[in-house]
C-alpha positions in Angstrom: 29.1 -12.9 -9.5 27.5 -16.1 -7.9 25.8 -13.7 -5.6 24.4 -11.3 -8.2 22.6 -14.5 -9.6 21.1 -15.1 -6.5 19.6 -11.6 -6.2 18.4 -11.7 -9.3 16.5 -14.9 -9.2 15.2 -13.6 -5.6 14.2 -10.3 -7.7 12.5 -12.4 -10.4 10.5 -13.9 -7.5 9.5 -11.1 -6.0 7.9 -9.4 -8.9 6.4 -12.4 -10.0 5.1 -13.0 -6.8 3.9 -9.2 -6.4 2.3 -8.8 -9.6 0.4 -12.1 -10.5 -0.3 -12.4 -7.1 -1.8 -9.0 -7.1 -3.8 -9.4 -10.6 -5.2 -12.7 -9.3 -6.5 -11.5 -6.0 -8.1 -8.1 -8.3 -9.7 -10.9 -10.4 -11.2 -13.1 -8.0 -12.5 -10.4 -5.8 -13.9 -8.1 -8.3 -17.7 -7.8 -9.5 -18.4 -7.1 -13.1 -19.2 -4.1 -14.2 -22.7 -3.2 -14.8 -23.7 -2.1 -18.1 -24.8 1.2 -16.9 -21.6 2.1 -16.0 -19.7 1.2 -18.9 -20.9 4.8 -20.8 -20.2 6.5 -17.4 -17.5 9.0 -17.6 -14.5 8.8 -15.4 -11.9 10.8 -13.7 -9.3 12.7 -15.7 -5.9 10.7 -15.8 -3.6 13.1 -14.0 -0.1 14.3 -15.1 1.2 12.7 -12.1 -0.2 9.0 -13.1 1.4 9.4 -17.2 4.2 10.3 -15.6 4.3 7.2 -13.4 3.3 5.5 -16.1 6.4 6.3 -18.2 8.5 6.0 -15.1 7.1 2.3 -14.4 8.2 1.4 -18.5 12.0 2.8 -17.7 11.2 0.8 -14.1 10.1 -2.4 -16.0 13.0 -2.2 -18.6 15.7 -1.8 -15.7 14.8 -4.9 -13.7 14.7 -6.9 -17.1 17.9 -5.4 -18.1 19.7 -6.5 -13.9 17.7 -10.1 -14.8 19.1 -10.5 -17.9 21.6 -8.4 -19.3 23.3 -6.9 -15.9 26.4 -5.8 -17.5 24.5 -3.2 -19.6 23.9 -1.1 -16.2 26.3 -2.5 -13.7 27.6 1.0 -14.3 24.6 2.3 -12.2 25.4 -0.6 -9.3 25.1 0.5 -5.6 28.1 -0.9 -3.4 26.0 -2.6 -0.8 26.5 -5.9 1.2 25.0 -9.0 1.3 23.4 -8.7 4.4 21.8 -5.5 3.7 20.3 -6.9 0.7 19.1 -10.2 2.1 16.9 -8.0 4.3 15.8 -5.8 1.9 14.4 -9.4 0.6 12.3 -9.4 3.7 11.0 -5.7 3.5 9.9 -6.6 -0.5 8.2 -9.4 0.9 6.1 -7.7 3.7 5.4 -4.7 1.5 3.7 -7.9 -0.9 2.3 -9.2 2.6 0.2 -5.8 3.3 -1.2 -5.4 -0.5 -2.5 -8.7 -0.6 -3.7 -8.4 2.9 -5.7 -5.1 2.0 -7.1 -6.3 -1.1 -8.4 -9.5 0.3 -9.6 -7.0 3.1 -11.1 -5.4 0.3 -13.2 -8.1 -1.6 -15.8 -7.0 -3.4 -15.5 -3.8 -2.6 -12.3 -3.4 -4.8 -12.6 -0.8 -7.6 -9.9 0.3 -9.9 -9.4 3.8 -9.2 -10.1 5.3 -13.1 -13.6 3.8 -12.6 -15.7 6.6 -10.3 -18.4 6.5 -11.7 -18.8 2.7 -11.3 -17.9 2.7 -7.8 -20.9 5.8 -7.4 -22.7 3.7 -8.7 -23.0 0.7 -6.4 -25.6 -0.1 -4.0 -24.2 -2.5 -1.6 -20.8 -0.6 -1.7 -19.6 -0.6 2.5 -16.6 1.4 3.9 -13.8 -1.2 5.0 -12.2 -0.3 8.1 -10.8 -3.6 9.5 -7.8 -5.3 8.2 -5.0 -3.1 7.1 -7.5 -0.4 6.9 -7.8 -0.1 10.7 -4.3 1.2 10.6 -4.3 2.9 7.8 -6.4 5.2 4.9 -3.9 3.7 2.2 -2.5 0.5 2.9 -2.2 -0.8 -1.1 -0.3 2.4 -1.8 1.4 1.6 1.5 2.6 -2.0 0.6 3.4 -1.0 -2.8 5.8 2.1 -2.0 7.9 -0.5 0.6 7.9 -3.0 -2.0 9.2 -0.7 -4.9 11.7 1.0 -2.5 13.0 -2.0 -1.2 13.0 -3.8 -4.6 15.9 -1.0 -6.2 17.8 -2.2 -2.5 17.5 -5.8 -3.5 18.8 -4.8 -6.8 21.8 -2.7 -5.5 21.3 -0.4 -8.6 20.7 2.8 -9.2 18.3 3.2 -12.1 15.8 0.6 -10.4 16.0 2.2 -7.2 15.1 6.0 -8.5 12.7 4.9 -10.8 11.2 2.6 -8.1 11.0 5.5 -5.8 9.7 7.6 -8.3 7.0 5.8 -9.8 5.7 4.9 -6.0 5.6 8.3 -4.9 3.8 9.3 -7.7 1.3 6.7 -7.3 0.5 7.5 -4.0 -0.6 11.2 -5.2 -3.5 9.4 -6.5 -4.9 8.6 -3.0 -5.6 12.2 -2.3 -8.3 12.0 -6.0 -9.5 8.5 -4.0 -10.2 10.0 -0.9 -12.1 12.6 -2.5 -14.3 9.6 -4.4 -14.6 8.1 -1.4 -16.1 11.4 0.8 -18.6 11.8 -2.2 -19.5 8.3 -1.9 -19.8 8.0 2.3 -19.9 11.4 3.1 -19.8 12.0 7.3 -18.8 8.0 7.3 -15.4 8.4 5.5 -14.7 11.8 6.9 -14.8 10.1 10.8 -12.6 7.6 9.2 -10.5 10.1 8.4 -10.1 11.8 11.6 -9.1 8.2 13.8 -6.8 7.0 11.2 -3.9 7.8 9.2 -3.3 8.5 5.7 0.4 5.9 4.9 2.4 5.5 8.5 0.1 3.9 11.0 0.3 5.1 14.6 0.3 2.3 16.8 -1.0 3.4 20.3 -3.1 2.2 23.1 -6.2 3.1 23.3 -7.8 1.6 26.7 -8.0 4.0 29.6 -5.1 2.6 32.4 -7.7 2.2 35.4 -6.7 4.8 38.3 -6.1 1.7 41.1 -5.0 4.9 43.2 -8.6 6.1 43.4 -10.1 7.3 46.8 -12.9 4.7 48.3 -16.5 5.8 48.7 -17.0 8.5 51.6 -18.9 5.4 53.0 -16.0 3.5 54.0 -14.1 7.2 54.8 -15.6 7.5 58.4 -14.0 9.7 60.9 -12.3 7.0 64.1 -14.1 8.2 67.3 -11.8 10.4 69.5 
């Protein structure tokens, strides 16, 4: 029992860390909305998003329920040891790492994906391609799926860890409608991008030529010895 208090206090971290951290780093980087945008229409909301929206409620409820009132679902607990779960820990933490890292890569240029028309919109809009996004197309979606998978782990329950996955793989459907904004909005720029990097699991390879030290000298310096 001692231990399930640590994991959930570690759990109650976590998600404080992961989602006041997050809404603080949206706030500070992102530009106000111009007033030309605000009658602008935007994207339809897709059945995939409500449904991850109703997902993230039974989510939400589930971790409150494992904080507070963890006998009402230890029914639904996951027999996994301590050791497992202490590095689940670090896997919630580094998903955290890479969505603050690609929103800070971000900046300004940081638009909340129901506002197309507002990201259209803007003239000094640039494509970022350095930070997380030289490795990836997606890397917020990224970070957030491996902190919502590794979060139901941390948990050792079952509701949080299905709903968890759930919810995260529905949200990363939404990249493809983002990508889509994003070719309107650099055309050829975004569609290079495309091709050299990867949509969620980067590919880490080197890309230098390995100089041939082999190589044949000059036919200078290949003369013929005198008989």
């Amino acid at each position: 029992m001692t231990n399930e208090v640590f994991f959930r206090i570690i759990l109650s971290l976590l998600c404080f860390s992961f989602f006041v951290g997050g809404a603080w780093l949206q706030y500070s980087t992102r530009e106000p909305k111009s007033k030309s945008s605000i009658d602008q229409p935007t994207r339809h909301i897709g059945r995939s998003y409500a449904a991850a929206i109703i997902l993230g409620y039974i989510w939400v409820g589930g971790m409150i329920l494992y904080c507070l009132f963890p006998n009402w679902i230890m029914f639904l607990s996951i027999p996994l040891p301590d050791w497992f779960r202490l590095i689940m820990v670090g896997i919630a933490a580094l998903g955290t790492g890479i969505v603050f890292w690609a929103y800070w890569a971000l900046g300004k240029n940081w638009v909340h994906a129901f506002e197309t028309s507002e990201f259209l919109q803007r003239q000094r809009q640039t494509l970022v391609t350095s930070g997380p996004y030289h490795y990836v197309r997606n890397p917020i979606y990224l970070g957030a799926f491996i902190f919502m998978s590794a979060l139901g782990l941390v948990a050792a329950n079952l509701l949080i860890l299905l709903c968890g996955l759930a919810v995260a793989a529905l949200i990363c459907t939404q990249a493809w409608n983002e990508e889509a904004m994003l070719i309107d909005k650099f055309g050829e720029e975004y569609r290079e991008y495309m091709k050299r990097t990867p949509r969620f699991i980067p590919k880490f390879r080197y890309d230098h030529p390995i100089p041939n030290t082999l190589s044949k000298a000059p036919e200078s310096e290949q003369s013929p010895r005198e008989a």
